[in-house]
C-alpha positions as CSV (number, residue, x, y, z in Angstrom):
1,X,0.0,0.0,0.0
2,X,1.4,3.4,-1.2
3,X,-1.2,5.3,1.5
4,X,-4.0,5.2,3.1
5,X,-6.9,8.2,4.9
6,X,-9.3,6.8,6.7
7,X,-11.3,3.8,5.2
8,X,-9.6,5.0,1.9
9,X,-6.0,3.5,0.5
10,X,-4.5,3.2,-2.7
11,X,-2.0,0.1,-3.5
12,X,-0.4,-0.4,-6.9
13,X,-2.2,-1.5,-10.1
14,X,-2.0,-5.2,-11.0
15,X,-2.5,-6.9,-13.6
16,X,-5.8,-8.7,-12.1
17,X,-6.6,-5.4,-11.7
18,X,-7.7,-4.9,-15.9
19,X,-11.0,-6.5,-15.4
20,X,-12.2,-3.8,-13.0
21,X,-10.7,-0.9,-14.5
22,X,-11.9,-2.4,-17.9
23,X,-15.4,-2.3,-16.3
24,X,-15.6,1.5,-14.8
25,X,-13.9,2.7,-18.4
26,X,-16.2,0.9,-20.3
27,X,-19.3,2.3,-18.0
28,X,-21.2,5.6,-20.2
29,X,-21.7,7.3,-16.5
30,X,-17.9,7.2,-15.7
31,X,-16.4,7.9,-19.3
32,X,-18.7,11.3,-19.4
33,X,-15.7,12.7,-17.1
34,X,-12.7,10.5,-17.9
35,X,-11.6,9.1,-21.8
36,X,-15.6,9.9,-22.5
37,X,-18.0,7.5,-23.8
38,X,-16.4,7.7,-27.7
39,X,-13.3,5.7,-26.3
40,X,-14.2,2.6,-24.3
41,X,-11.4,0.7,-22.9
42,X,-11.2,-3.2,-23.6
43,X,-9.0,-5.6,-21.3
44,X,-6.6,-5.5,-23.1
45,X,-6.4,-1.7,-24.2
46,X,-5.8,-1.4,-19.7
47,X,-3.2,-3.7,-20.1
48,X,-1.5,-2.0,-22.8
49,X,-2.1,1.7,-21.4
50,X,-2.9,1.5,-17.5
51,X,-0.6,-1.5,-16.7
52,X,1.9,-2.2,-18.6
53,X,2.7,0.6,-20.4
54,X,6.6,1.0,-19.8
55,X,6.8,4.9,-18.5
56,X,8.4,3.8,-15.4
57,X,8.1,7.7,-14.1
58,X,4.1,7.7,-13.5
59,X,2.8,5.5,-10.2
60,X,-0.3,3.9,-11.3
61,X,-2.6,2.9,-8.7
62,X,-5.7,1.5,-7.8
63,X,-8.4,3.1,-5.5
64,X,-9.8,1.1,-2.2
65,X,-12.6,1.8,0.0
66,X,-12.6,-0.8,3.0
67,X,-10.6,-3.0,0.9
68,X,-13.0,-2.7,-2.5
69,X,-11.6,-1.5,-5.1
70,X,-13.6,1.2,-6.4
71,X,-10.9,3.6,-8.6
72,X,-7.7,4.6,-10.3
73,X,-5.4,7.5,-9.6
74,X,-1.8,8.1,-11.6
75,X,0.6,10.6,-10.2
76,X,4.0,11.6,-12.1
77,X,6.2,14.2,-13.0
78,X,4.9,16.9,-15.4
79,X,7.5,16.9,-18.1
80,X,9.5,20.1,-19.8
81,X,6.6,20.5,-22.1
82,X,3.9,20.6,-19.7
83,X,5.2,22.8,-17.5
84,X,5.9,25.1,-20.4
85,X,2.1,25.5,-21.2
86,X,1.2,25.6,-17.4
87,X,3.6,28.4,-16.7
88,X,6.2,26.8,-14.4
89,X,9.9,26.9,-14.6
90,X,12.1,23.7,-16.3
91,X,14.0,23.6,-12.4
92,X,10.5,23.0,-10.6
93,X,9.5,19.7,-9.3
94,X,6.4,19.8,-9.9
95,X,4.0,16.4,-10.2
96,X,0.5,16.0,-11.5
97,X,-2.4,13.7,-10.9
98,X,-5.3,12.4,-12.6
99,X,-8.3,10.2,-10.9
100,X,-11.4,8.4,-11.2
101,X,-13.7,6.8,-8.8
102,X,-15.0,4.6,-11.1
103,X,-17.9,3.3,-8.7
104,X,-20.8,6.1,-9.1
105,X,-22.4,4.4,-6.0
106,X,-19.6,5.9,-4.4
107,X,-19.5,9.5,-5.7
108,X,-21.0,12.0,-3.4
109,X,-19.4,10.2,-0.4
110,X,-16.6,12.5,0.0
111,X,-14.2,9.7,-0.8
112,X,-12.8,11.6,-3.1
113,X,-11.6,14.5,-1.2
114,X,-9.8,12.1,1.6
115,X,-8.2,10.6,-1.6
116,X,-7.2,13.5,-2.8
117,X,-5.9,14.9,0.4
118,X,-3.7,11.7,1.3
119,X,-2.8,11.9,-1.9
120,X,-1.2,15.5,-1.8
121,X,0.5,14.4,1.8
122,X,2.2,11.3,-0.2
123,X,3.4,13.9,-3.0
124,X,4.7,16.2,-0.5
125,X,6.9,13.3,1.5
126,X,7.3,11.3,-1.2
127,X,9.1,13.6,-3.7
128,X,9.6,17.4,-2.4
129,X,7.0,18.9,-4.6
130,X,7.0,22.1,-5.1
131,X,3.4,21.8,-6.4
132,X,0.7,19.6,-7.8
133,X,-1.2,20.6,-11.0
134,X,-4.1,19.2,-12.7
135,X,-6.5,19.9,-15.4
136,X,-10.0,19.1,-15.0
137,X,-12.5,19.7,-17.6
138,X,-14.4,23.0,-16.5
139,X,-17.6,21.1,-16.6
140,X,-16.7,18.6,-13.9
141,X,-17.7,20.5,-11.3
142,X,-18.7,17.8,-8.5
143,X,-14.4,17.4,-9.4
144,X,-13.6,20.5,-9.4
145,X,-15.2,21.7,-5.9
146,X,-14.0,18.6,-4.3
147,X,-10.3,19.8,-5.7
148,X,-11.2,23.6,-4.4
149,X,-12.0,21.9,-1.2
150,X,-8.7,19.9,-1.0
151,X,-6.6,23.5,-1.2
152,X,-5.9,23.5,-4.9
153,X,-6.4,27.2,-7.0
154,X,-7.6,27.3,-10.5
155,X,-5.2,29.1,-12.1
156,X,-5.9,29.8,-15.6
157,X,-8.4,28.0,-18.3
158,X,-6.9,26.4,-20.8
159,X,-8.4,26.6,-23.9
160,X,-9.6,23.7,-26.4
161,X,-7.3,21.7,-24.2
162,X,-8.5,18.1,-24.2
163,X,-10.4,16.2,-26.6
164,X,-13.2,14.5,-25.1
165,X,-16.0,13.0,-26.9
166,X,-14.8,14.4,-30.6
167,X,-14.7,18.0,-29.3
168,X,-11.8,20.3,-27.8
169,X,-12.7,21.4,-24.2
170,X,-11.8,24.0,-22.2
171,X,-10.1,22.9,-18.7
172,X,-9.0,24.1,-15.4
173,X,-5.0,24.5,-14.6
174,X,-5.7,24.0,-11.1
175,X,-2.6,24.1,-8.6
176,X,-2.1,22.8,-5.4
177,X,1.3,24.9,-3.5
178,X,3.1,23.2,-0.8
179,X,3.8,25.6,2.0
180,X,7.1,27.6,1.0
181,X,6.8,26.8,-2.6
């Protein structure tokens, strides 16, 4: 187990882990917010891109709730070309995260904001962020307020930034700044 809040921890993906994640990314109700319902994910496809994809520099991880596995989170390094279009410095360590709860029974549960706050103490420890940034969609707003809630600032919309669903949407650069940073 990387970490754990409360009745929440997140452990490692494995591969037995595909079926699951296969399942959520395959569900119409999830995919609205995450790879959207144009781009279903097969077995196989999490294999290839969630598990054994070979970028050795993001830690891919699966989601528990009382030892159920109800989501995904990755967290990595943003690279020299990310930070360029969200305004930071090439000498910053700054990581990023992305996450799902792929469960909508679980949604609405605040799960997601202990997640997200373990999550940021794990960054901190782990790696000596200066900050974490992410990029929600601005129309995820159950995500976004749960982000807001967690201490993370938007900082500035980012225009046609992610195609979701055949169209270019505008997202959030939202940051989270460690205390001295």
């Amino acid at each position: 187990m990387l970490f754990q809040k409360d009745q929440v921890s997140v452990r490692y993906v494995k591969e037995e882990d595909a079926q699951i994640i296969s399942k959520w990314l395959t569900d119409p109700e999830v995919l609205q917010y995450y790879e959207g319902r144009d781009n279903p994910q097969s077995v196989e496809m999490v294999l290839n891109h969630f598990i054994h994809n070979p970028n050795s520099h993001e830690k891919r991880c699966v989601i528990e709730f009382n030892d159920m596995r109800i989501g995904y989170i990755q967290m990595y390094p943003i690279d020299s070309e990310w930070k360029a279009l969200y305004g930071y410095k090439e000498s910053q360590n700054v990581w990023g995260m992305d996450q799902f709860i792929g469960e909508p029974t679980y949604w609405e549960k605040g799960i997601g904001t202990k997640l997200v706050q373990a999550a940021i103490i794990y960054i901190m420890e782990k790696t000596g962020a200066e900050a974490i940034a992410m990029d929600p969609k601005v129309n995820n707003e159950r995500a976004i307020k749960c982000y807001e809630k967690c201490g993370f600032k938007k900082v500035k919309m980012l225009k046609e930034h992610e195609l979701h669903e055949g169209k270019l949407e505008d997202c959030w650069m939202m940051e989270y700044k460690f205390i001295g940073g």
